[in-house]
C-alpha positions in Angstrom: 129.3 -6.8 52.0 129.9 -8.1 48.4 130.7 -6.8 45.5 131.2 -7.6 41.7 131.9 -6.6 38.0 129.2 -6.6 35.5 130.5 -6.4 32.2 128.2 -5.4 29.3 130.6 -5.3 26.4 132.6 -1.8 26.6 131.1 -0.9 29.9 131.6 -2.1 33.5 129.6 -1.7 36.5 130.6 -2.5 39.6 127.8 -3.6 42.3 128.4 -3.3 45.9 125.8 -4.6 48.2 126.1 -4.6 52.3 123.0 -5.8 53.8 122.6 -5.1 57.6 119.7 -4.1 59.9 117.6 -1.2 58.2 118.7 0.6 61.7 121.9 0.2 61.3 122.6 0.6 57.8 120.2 4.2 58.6 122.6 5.1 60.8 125.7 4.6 59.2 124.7 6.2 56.1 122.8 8.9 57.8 126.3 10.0 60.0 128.2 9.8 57.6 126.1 11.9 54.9 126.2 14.5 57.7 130.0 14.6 58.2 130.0 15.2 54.8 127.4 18.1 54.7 129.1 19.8 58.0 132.4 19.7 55.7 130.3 21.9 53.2 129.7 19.1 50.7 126.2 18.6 48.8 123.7 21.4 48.2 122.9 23.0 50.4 120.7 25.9 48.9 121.2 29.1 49.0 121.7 32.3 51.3 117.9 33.3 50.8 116.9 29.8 50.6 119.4 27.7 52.8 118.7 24.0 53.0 118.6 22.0 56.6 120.6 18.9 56.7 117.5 17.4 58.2 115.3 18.6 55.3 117.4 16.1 52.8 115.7 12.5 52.0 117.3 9.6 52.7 118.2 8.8 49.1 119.6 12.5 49.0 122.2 11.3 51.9 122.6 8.5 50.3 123.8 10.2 47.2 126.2 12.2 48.8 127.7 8.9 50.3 127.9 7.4 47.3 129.7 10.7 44.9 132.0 11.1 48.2 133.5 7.1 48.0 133.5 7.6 44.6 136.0 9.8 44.5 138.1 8.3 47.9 138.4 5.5 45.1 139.7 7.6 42.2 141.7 9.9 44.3 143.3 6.1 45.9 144.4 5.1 42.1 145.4 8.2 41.1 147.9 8.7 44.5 149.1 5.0 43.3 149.6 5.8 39.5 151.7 9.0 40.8 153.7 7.4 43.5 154.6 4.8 41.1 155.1 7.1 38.7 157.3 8.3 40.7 159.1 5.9 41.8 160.1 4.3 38.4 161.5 8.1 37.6 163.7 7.9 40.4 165.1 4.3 39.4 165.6 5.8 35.7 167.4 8.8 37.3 169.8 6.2 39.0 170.6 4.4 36.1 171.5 7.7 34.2 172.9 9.4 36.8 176.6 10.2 36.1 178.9 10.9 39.2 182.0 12.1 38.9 
């Protein structure tokens, strides 16, 4: 797997690539799409209309891969930001703290 920044003055993109047999890269992406869809996520139609989990294209699972790391990434930073937040609160607290 590889990945990199392109930067295109203001905006970045960043590229990951993992290159493995078409089998096993099917596979993966496939089981994991469909964890994801058992937990409720993507559309899955509606009530008169449902849609079947084996009805979705590979570039629909795909999709739903790619939103769901998406957001394990931003979720990861912001639980970083806050527990450093955090933490740097509690070291100003100590400093200020008066004891008697």
């Amino acid at each position: 797997m590889t990945a990199k920044f392109e930067v295109d003055g203001d905006t970045t993109t960043i590229i990951f690539e993992w290159t493995a047999p078409t089998n096993t890269i099917q596979s993966i992406i496939g089981d994991m799409a469909h964890k994801l869809w058992d937990s409720g996520l993507g559309n899955h139609g509606s009530e008169e209309d449902p849609i079947d989990f084996d009805e979705l294209s590979n570039q629909v699972k795909l999709n739903l891969v790619e939103k769901h790391l998406k957001q394990i990434l931003v979720n990861m930073s912001n639980s970083h930001k806050s527990k450093k937040a955090q933490q740097e609160a509690r070291e100003r607290e100590e400093l200020t703290e008066y004891k008697l």
